[in-house]
N, CA, C and O atoms as a GROMACS GRO file, in nm:
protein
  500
    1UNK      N    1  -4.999   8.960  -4.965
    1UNK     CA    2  -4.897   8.969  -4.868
    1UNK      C    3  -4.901   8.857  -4.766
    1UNK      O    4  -4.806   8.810  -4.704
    2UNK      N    5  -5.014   8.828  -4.760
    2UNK     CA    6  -5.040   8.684  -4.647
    2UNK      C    7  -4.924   8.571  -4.675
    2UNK      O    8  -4.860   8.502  -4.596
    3UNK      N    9  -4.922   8.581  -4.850
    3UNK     CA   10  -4.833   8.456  -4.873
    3UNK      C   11  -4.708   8.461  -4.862
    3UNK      O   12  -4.638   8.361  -4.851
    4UNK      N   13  -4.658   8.606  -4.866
    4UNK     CA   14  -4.507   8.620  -4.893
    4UNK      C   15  -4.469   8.658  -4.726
    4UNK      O   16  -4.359   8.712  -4.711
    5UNK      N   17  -4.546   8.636  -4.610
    5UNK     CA   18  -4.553   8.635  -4.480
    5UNK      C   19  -4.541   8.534  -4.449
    5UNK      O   20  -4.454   8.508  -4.367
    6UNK      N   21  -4.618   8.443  -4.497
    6UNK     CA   22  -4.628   8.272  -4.467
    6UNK      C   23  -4.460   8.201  -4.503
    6UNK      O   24  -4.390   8.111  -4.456
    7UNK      N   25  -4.450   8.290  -4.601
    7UNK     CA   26  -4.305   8.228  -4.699
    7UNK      C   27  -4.173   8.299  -4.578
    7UNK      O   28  -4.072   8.247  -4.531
    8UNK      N   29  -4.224   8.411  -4.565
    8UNK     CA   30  -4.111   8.436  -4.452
    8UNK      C   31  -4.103   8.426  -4.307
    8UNK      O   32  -4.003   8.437  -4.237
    9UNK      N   33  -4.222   8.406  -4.272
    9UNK     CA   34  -4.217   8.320  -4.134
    9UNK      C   35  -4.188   8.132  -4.131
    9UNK      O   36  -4.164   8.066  -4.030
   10UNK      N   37  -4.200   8.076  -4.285
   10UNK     CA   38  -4.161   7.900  -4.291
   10UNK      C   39  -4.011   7.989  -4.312
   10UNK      O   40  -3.942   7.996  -4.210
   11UNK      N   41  -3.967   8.042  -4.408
   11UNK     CA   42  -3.802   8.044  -4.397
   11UNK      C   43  -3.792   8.136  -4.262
   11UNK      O   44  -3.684   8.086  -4.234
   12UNK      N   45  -3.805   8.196  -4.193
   12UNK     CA   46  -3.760   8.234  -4.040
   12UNK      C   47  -3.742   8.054  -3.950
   12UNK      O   48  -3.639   8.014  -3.895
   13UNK      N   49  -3.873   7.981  -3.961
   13UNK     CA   50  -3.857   7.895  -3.866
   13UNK      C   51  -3.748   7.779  -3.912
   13UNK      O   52  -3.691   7.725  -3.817
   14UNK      N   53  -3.707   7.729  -4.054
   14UNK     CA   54  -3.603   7.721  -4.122
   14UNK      C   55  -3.492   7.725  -4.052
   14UNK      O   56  -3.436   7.657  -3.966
   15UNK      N   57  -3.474   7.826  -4.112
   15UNK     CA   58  -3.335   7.908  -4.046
   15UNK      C   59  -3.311   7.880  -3.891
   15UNK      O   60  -3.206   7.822  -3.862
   16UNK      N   61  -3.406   7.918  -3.781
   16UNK     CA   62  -3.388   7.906  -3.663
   16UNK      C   63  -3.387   7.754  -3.643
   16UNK      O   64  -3.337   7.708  -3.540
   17UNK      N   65  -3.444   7.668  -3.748
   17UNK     CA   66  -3.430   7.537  -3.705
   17UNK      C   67  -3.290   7.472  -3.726
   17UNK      O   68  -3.231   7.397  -3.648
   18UNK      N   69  -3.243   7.520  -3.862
   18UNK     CA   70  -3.157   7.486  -3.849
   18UNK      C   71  -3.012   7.569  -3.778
   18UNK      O   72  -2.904   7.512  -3.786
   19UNK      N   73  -3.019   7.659  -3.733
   19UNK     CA   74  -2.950   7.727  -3.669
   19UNK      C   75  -2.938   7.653  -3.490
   19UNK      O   76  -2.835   7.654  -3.422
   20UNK      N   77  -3.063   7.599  -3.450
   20UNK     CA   78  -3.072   7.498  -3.346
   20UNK      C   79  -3.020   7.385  -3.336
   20UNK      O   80  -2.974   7.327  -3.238
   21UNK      N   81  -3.030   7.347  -3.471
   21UNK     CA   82  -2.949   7.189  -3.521
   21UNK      C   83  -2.813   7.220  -3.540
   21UNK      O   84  -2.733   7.126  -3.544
   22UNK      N   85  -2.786   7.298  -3.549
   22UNK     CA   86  -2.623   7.374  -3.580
   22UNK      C   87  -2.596   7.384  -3.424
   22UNK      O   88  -2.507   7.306  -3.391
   23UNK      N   89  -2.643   7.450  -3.327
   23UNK     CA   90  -2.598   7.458  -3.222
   23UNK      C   91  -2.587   7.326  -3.101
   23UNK      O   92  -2.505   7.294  -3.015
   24UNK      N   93  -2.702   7.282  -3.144
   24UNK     CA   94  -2.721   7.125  -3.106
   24UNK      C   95  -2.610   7.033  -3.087
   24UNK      O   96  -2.589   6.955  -2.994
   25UNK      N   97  -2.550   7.054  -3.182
   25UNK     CA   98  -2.484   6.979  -3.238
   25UNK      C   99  -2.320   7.014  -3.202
   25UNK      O  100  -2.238   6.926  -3.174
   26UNK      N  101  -2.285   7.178  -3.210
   26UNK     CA  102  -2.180   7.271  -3.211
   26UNK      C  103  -2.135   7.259  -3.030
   26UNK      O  104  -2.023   7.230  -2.988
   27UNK      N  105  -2.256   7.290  -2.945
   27UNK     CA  106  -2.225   7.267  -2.791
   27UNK      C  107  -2.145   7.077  -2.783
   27UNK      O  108  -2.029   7.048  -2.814
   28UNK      N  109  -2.200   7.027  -2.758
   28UNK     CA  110  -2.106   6.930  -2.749
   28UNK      C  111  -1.989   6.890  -2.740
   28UNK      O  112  -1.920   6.842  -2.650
   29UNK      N  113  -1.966   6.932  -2.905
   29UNK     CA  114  -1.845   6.944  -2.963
   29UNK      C  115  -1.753   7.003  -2.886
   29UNK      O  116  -1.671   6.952  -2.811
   30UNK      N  117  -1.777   7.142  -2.916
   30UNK     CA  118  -1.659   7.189  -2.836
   30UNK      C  119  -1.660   7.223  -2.725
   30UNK      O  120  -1.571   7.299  -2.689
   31UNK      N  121  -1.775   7.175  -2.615
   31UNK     CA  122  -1.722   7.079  -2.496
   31UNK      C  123  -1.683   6.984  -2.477
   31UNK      O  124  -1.631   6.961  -2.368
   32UNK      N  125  -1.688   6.919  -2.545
   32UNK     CA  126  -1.559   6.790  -2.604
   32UNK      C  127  -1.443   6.871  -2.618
   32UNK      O  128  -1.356   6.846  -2.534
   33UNK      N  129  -1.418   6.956  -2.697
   33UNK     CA  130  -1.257   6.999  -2.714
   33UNK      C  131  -1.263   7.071  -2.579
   33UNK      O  132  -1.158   7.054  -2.517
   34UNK      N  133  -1.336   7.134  -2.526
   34UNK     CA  134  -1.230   7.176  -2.406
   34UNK      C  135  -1.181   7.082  -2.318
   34UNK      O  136  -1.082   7.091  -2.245
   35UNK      N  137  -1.261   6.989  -2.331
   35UNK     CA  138  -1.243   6.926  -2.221
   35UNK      C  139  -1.103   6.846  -2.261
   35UNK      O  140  -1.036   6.821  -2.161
   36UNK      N  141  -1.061   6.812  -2.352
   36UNK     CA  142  -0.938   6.760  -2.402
   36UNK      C  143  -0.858   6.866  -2.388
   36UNK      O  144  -0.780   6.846  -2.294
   37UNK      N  145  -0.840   6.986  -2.449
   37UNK     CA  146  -0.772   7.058  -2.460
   37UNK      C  147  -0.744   7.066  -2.278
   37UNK      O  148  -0.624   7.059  -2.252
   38UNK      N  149  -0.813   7.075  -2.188
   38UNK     CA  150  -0.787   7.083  -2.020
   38UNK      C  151  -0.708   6.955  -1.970
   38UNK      O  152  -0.622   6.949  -1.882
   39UNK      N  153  -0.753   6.867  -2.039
   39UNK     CA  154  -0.678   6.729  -2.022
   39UNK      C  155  -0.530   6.719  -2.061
   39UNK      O  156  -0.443   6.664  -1.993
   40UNK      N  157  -0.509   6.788  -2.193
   40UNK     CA  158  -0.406   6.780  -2.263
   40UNK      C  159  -0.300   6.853  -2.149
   40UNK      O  160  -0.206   6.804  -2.086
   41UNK      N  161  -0.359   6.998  -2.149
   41UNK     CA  162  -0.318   7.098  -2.066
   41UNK      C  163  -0.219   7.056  -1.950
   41UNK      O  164  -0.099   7.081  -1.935
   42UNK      N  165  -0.323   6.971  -1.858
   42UNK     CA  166  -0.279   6.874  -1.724
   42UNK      C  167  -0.177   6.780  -1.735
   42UNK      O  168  -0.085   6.765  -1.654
   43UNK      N  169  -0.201   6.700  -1.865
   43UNK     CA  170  -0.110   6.605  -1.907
   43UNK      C  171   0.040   6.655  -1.947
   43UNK      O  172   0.138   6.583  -1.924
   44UNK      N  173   0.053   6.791  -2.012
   44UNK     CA  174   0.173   6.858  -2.025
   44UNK      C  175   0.238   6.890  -1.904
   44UNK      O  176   0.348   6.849  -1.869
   45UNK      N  177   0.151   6.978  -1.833
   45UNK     CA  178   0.231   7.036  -1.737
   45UNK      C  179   0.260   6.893  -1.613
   45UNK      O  180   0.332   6.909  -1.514
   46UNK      N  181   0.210   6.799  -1.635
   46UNK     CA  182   0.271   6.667  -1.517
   46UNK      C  183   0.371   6.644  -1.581
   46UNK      O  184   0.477   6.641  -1.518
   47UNK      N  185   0.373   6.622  -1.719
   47UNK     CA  186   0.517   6.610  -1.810
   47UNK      C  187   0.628   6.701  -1.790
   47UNK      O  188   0.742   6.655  -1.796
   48UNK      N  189   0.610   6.808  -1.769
   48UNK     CA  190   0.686   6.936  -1.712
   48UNK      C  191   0.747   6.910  -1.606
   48UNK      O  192   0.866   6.917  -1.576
   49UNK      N  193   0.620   6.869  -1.531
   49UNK     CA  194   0.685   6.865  -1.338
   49UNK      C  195   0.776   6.783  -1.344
   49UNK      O  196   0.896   6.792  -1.316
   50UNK      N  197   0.693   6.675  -1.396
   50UNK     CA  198   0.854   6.484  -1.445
   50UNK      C  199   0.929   6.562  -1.438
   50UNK      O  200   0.971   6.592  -1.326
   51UNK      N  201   0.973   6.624  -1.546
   51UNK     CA  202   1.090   6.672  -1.638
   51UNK      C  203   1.173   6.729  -1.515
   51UNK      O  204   1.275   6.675  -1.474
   52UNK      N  205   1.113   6.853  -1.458
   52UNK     CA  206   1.177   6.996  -1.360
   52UNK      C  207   1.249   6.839  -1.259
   52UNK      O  208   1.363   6.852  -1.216
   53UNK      N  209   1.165   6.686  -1.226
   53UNK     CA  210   1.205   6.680  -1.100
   53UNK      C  211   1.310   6.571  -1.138
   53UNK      O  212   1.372   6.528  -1.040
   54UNK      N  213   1.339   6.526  -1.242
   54UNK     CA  214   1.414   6.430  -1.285
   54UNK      C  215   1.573   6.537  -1.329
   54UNK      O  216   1.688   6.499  -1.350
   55UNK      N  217   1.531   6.632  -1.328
   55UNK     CA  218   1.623   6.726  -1.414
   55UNK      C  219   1.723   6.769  -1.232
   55UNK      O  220   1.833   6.751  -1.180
   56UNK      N  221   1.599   6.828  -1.204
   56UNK     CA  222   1.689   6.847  -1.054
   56UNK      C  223   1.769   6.712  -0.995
   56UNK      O  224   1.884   6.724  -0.952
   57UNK      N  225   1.709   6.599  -0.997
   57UNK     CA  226   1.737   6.485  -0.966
   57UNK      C  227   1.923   6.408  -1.026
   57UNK      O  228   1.993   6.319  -0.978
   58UNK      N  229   1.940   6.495  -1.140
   58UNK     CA  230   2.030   6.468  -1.222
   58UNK      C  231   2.171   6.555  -1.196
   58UNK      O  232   2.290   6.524  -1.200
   59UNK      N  233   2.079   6.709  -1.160
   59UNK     CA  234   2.189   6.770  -1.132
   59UNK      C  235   2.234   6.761  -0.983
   59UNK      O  236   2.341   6.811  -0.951
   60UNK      N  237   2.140   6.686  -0.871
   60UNK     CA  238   2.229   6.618  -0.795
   60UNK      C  239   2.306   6.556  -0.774
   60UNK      O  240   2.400   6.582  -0.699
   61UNK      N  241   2.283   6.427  -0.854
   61UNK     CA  242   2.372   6.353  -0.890
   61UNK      C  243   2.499   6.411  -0.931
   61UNK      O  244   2.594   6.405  -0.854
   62UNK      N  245   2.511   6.470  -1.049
   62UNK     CA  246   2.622   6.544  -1.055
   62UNK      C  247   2.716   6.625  -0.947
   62UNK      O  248   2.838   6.632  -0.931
   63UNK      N  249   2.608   6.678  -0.885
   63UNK     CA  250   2.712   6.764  -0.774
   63UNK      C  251   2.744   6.650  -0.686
   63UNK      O  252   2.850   6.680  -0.630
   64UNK      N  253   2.707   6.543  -0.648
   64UNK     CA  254   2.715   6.451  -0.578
   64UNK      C  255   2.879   6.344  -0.629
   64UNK      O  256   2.980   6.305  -0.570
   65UNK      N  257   2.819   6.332  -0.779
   65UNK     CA  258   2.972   6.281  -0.863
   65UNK      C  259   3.093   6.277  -0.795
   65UNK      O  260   3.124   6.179  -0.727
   66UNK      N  261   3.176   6.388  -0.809
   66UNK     CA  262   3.319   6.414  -0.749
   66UNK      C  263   3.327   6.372  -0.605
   66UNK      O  264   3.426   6.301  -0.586
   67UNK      N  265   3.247   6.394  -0.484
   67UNK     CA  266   3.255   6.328  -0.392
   67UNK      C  267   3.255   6.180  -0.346
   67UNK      O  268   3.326   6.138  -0.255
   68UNK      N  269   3.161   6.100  -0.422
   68UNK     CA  270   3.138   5.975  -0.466
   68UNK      C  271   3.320   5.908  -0.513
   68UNK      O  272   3.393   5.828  -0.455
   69UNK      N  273   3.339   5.994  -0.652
   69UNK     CA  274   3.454   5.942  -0.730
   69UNK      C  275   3.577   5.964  -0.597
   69UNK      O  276   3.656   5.870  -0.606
   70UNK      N  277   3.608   6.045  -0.498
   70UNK     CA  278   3.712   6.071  -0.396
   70UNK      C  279   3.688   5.986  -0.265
   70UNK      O  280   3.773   5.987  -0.176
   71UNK      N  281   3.568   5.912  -0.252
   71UNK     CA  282   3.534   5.818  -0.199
   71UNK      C  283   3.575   5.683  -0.197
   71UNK      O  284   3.633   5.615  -0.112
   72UNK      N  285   3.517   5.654  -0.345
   72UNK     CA  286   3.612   5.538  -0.435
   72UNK      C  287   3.769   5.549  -0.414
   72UNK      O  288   3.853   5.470  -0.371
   73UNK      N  289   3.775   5.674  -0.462
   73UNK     CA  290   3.965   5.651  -0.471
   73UNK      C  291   3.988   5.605  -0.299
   73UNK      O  292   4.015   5.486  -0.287
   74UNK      N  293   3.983   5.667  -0.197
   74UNK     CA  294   3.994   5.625  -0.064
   74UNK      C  295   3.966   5.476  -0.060
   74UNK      O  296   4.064   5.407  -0.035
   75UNK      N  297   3.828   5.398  -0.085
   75UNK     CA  298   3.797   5.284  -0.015
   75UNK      C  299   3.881   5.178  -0.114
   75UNK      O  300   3.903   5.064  -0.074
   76UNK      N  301   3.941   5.240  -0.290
   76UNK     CA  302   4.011   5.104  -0.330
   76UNK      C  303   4.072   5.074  -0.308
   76UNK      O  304   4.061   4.954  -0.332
   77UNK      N  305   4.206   5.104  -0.246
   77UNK     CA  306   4.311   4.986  -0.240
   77UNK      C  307   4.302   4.946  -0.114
   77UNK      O  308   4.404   4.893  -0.072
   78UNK      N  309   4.169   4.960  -0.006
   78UNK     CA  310   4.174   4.917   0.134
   78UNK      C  311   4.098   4.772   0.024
   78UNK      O  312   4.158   4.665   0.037
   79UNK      N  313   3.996   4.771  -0.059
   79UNK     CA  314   3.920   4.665  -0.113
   79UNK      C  315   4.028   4.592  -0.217
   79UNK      O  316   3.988   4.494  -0.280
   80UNK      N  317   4.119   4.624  -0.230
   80UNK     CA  318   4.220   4.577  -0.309
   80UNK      C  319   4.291   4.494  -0.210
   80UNK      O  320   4.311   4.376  -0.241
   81UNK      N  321   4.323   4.528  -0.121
   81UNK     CA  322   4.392   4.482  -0.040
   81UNK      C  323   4.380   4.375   0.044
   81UNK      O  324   4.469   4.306   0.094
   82UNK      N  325   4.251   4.367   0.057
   82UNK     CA  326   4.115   4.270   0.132
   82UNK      C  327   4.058   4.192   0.083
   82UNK      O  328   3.980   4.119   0.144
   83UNK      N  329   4.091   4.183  -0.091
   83UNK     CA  330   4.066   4.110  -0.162
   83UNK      C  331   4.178   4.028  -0.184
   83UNK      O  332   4.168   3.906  -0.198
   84UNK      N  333   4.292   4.092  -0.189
   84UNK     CA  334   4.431   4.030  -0.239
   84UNK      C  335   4.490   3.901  -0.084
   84UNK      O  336   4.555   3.797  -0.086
   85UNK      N  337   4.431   3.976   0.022
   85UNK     CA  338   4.484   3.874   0.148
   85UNK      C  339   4.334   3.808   0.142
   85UNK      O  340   4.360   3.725   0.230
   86UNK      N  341   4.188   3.776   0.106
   86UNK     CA  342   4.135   3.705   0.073
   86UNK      C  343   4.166   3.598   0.035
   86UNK      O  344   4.143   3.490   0.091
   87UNK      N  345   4.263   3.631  -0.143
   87UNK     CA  346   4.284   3.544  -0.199
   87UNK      C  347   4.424   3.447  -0.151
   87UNK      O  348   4.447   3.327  -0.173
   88UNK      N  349   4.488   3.528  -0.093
   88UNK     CA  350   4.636   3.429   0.002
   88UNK      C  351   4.576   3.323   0.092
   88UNK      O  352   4.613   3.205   0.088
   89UNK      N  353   4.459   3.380   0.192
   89UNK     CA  354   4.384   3.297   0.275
   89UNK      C  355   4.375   3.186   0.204
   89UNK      O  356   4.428   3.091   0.261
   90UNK      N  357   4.324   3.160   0.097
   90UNK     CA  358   4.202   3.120   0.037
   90UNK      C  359   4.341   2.956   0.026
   90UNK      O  360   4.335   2.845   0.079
   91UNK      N  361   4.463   3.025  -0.078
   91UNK     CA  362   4.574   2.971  -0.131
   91UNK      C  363   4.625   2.871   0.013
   91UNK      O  364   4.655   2.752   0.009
   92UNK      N  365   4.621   2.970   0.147
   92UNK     CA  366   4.686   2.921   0.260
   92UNK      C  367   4.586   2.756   0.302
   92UNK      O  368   4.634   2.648   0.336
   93UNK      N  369   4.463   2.789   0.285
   93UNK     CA  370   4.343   2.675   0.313
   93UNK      C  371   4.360   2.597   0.219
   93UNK      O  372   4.406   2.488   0.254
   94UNK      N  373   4.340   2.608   0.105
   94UNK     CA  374   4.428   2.483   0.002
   94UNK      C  375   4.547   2.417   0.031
   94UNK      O  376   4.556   2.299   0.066
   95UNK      N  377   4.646   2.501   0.014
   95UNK     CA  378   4.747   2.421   0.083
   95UNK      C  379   4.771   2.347   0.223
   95UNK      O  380   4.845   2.250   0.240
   96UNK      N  381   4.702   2.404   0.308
   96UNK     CA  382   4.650   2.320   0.456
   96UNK      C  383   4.589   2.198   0.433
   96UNK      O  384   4.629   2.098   0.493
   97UNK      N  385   4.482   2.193   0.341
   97UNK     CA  386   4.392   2.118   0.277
   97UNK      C  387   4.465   2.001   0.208
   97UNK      O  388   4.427   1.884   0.196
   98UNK      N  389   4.569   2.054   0.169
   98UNK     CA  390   4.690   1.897   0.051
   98UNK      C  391   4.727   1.889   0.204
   98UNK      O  392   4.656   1.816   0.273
   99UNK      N  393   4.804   1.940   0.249
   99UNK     CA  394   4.914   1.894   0.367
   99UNK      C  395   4.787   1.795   0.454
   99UNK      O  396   4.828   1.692   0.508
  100UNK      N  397   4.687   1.819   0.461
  100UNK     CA  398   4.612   1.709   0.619
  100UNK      C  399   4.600   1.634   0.502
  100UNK      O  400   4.611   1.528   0.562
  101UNK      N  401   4.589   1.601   0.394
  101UNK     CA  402   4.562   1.482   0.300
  101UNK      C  403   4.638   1.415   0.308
  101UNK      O  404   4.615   1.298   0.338
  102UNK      N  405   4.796   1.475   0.278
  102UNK     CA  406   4.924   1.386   0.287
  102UNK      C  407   4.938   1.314   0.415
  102UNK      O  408   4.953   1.193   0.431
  103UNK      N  409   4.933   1.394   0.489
  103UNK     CA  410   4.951   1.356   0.673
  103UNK      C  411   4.819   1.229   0.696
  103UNK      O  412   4.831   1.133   0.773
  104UNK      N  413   4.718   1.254   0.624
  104UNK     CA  414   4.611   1.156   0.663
  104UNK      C  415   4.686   1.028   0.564
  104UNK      O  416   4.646   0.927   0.623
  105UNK      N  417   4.733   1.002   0.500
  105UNK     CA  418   4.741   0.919   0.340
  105UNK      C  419   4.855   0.854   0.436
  105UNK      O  420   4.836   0.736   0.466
  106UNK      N  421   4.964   0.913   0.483
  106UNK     CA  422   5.078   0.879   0.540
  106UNK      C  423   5.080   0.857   0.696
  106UNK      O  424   5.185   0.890   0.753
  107UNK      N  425   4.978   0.806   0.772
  107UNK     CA  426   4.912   0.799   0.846
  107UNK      C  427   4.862   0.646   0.846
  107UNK      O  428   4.885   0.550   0.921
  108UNK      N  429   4.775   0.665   0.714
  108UNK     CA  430   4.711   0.545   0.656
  108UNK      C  431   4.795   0.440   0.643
  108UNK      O  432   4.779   0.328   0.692
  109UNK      N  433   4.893   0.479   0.569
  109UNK     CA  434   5.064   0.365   0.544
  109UNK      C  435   5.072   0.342   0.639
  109UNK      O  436   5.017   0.242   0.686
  110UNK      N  437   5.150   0.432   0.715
  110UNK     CA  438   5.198   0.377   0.878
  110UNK      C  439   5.133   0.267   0.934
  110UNK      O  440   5.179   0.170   0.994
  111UNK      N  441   5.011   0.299   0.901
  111UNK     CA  442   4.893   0.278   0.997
  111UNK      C  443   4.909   0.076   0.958
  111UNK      O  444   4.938  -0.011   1.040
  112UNK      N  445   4.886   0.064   0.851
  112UNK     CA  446   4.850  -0.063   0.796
  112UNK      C  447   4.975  -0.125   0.750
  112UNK      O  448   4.970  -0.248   0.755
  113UNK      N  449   5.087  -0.077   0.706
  113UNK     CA  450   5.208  -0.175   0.667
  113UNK      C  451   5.286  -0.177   0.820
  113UNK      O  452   5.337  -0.283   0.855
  114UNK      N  453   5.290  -0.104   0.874
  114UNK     CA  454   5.368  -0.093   1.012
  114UNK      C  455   5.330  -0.188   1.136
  114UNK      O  456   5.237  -0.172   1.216
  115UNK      N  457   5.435  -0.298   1.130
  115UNK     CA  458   5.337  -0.368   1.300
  115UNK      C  459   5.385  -0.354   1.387
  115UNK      O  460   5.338  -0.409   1.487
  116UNK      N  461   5.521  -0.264   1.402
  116UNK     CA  462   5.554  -0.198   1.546
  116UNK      C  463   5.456  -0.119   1.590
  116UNK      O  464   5.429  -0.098   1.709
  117UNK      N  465   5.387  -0.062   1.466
  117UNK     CA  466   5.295   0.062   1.504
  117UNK      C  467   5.168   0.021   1.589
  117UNK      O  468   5.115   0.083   1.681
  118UNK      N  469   5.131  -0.116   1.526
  118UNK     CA  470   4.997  -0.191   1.583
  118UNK      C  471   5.038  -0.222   1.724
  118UNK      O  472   4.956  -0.223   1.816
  119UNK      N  473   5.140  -0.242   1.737
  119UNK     CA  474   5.157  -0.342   1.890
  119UNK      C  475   5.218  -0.217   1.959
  119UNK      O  476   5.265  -0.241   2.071
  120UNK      N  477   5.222  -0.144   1.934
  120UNK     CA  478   5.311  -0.018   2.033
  120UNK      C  479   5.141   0.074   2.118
  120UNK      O  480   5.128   0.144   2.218
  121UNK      N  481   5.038   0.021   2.009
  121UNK     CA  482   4.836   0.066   2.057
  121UNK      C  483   4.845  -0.041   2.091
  121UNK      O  484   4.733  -0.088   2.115
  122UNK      N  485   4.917  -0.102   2.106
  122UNK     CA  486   4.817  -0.231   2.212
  122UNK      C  487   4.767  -0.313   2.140
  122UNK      O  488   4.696  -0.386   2.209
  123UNK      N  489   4.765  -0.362   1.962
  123UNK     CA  490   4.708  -0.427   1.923
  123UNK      C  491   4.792  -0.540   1.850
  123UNK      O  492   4.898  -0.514   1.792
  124UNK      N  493   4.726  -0.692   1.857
  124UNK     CA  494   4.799  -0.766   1.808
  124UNK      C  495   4.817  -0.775   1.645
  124UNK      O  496   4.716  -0.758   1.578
  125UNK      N  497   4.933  -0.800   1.582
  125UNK     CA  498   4.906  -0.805   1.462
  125UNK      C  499   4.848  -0.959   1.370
  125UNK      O  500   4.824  -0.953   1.250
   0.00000   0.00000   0.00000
């Protein structure tokens, strides 16, 4: 009986050894997965929050929409309008712009073929 004692106390320590090496090994692990799985967890529900605050964010906007669009209708044809006498200005300064050219050009003539014009300043021709 000594031997078949010996035989079952080496397979007891066996077993518990490898039952140690199994656990050894097993803790880690799936403290590794929780710890992901807690990570994951966190990472969803910030994805969530995004979501809830972009979502609210949207349906402001929306309720916001129609007031915006009755806004617009009011401020366009004041910007239509401000644009359109912009562009007359713009037409009026061009044409101011030819007219002092002509007046300067015809000025210039006067100025140099004319010798009443020279001697009427005081200058000899």
């Amino acid at each position: 009986m000594k031997k078949s004692e010996k035989q079952l106390t080496g397979l007891f320590v066996l077993i518990m050894l490898a039952f140690s090496l199994l656990m050894a090994a097993w803790v880690p692990l799936r403290a590794a997965l929780d710890f992901s799985m807690a990570d994951t967890a966190l990472s969803l529900e910030t994805s969530r929050g995004r979501e809830r605050k972009q979502q609210m964010e949207y349906d402001q906007v929306l309720k916001d929409l129609p007031a915006a669009r009755e806004e617009l209708a009011e401020i366009r044809p004041r910007a239509e309008a401000a644009a359109e006498q912009v562009r007359l200005l713009k037409e009026e300064r061009k044409a101011l712009r030819a007219k002092k050219k002509q007046l300067e050009s015809e000025q210039k003539s006067l100025g140099n073929t004319d010798p009443s014009a020279q001697t009427a300043a005081g200058e000899e021709p």
